[in-house]
C-alpha positions as CSV (number, residue, x, y, z in Angstrom):
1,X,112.6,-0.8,91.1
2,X,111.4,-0.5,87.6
3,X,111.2,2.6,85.8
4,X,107.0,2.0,85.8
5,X,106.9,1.2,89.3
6,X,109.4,4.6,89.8
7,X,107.1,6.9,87.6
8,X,104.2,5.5,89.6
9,X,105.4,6.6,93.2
10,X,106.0,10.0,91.7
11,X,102.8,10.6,90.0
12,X,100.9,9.2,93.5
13,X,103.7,11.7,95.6
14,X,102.8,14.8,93.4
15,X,98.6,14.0,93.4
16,X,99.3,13.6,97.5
17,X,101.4,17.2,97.0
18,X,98.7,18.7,95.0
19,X,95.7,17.3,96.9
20,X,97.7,18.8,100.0
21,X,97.9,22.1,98.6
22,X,94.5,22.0,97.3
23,X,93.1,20.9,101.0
24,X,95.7,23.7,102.7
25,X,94.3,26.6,100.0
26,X,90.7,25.8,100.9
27,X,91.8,26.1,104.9
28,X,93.6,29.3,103.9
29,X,90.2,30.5,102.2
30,X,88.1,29.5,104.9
31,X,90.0,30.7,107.8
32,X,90.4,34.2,105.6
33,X,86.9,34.1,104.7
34,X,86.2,34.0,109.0
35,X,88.6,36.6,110.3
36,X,87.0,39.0,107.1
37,X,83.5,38.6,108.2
38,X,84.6,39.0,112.0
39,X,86.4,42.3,110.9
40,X,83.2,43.3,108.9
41,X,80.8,42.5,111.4
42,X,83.0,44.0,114.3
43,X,83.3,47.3,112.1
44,X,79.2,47.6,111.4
45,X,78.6,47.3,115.2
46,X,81.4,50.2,115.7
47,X,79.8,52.3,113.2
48,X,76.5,51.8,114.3
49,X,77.6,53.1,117.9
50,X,79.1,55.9,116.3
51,X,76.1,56.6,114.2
52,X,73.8,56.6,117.4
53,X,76.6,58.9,119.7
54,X,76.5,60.7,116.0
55,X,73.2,61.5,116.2
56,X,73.1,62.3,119.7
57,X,75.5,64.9,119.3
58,X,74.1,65.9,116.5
59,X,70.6,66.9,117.9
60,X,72.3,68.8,121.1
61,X,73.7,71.0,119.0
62,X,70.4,71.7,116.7
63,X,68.5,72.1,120.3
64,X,71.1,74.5,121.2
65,X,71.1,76.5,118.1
66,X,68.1,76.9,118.2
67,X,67.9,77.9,121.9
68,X,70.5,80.6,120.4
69,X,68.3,81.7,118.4
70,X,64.6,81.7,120.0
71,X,66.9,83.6,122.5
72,X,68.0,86.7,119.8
73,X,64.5,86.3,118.5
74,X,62.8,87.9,121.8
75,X,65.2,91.0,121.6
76,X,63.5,93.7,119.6
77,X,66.8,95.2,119.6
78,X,67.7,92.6,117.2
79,X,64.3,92.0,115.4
80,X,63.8,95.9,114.5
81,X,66.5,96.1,112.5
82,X,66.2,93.1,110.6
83,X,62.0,93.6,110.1
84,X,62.9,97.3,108.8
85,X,66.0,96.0,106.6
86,X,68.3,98.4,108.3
87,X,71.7,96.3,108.0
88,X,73.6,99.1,109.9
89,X,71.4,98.4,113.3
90,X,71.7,95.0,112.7
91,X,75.2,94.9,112.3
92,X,75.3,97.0,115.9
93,X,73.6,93.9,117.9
94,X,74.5,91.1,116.0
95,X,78.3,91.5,115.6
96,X,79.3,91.8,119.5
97,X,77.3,88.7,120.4
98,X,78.8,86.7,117.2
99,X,82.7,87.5,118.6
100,X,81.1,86.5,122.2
101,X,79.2,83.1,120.9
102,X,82.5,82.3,118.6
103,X,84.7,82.7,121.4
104,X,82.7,81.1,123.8
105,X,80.8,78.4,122.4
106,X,83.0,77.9,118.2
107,X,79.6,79.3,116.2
108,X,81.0,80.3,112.8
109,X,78.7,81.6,111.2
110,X,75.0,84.3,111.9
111,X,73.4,84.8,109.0
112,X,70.0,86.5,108.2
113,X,67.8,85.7,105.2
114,X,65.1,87.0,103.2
115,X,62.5,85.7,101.1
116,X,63.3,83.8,98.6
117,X,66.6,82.7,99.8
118,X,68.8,85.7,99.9
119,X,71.5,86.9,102.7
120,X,70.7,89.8,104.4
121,X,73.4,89.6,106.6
122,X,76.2,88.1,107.9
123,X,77.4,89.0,111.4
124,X,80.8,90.4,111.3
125,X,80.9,90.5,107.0
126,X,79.3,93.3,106.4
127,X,81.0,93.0,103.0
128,X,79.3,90.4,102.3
129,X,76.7,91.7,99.3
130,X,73.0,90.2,99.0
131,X,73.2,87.3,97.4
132,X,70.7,84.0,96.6
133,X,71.4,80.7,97.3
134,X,68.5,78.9,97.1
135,X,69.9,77.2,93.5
136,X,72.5,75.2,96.4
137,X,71.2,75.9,100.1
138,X,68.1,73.7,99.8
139,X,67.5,74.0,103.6
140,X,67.3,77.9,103.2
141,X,64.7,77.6,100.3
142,X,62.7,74.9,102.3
143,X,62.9,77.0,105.2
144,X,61.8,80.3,103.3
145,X,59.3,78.8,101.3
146,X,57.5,77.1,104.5
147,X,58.3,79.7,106.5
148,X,59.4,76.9,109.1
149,X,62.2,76.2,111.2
150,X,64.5,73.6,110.2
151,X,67.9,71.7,111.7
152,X,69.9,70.2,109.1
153,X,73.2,69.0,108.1
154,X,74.1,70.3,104.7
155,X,77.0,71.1,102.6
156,X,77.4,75.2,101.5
157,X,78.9,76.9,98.5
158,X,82.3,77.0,99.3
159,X,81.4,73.1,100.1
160,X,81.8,73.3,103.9
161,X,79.6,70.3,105.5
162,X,77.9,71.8,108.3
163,X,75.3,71.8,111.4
164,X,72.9,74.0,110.5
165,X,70.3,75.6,112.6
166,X,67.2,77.9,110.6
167,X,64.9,79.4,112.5
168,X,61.8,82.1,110.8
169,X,62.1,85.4,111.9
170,X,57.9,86.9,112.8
171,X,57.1,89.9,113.6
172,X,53.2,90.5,114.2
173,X,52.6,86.9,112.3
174,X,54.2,88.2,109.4
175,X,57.1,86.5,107.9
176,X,60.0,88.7,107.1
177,X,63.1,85.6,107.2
178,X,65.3,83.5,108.4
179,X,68.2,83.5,111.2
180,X,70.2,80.6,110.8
């Protein structure tokens, strides 16, 4: 065989190698491409479902915070106290049923607020001074300055991401706060 003849068959065996490689990376691309989207789309649909149960969950426990609180709310024994800004009192009701509902039901926190955003109270902290948070609660300013109950998800100071329940605090049809 001549050296021409030679130097042909291996230039047509490596453009058959290449073109094979060429051919195999596309396949490789393609079939990667496939199972990448399948693993996308499979992951949306699961996080979707989740967002949904998510949500679900989410609203149960804003209905029964708010239950929780409508529920304190009817008590004079525990509106009195708060209307007439006598922390003592409030501390008497309020910290019982906070050890009961953390106990019971994994509630963390009671806190009372006043106009514009500051804490009153916080059940079981009574060391806890008066102090305004309405620079980073945005739901406790929206909630004092519309005097309207509101169920949020919200991240606090220490930056704790939480379910948050805010409910006004009447008395007469005057607005003296917050319970959240």
């Amino acid at each position: 065989m001549s050296k021409e003849k030679r130097n042909f068959s291996v230039l047509i065996v490596t453009a058959l190698v290449l073109l094979a490689a060429i051919v195999a990376s596309f396949v490789g691309i393609s079939y990667f491409k496939t199972k990448t989207d399948e693993i996308v789309a499979l992951t949306d649909a699961r996080f979707e479902k989740f967002n949904v149960l998510f949500d679900e969950l989410k609203q149960a426990r804003l209905r029964a915070m708010g239950i929780g609180a409508d529920t304190l709310l009817l008590s004079k024994r525990t509106v009195d106290p708060f209307v007439q800004r006598n922390r003592k009192a409030l501390a008497e009701v309020i910290d019982p049923f906070a050890q009961f509902v953390r106990a019971k039901h994994g509630i963390e926190q009671i806190n009372f607020w006043i106009p514009p955003g500051i804490l009153f109270y916080r059940a079981e902290a009574p060391e806890l001074g008066q102090f305004d948070v309405t620079k980073f609660r945005k739901t406790i300013r929206s909630a004092m300055d519309n005097q309207e109950r509101i169920m949020a998800v919200e991240t606090g100071q220490g930056g704790v991401v939480a379910i948050r329940g805010i409910v006004p605090i009447f008395q007469d049809e005057k607005f003296f706060g917050s319970i959240e």
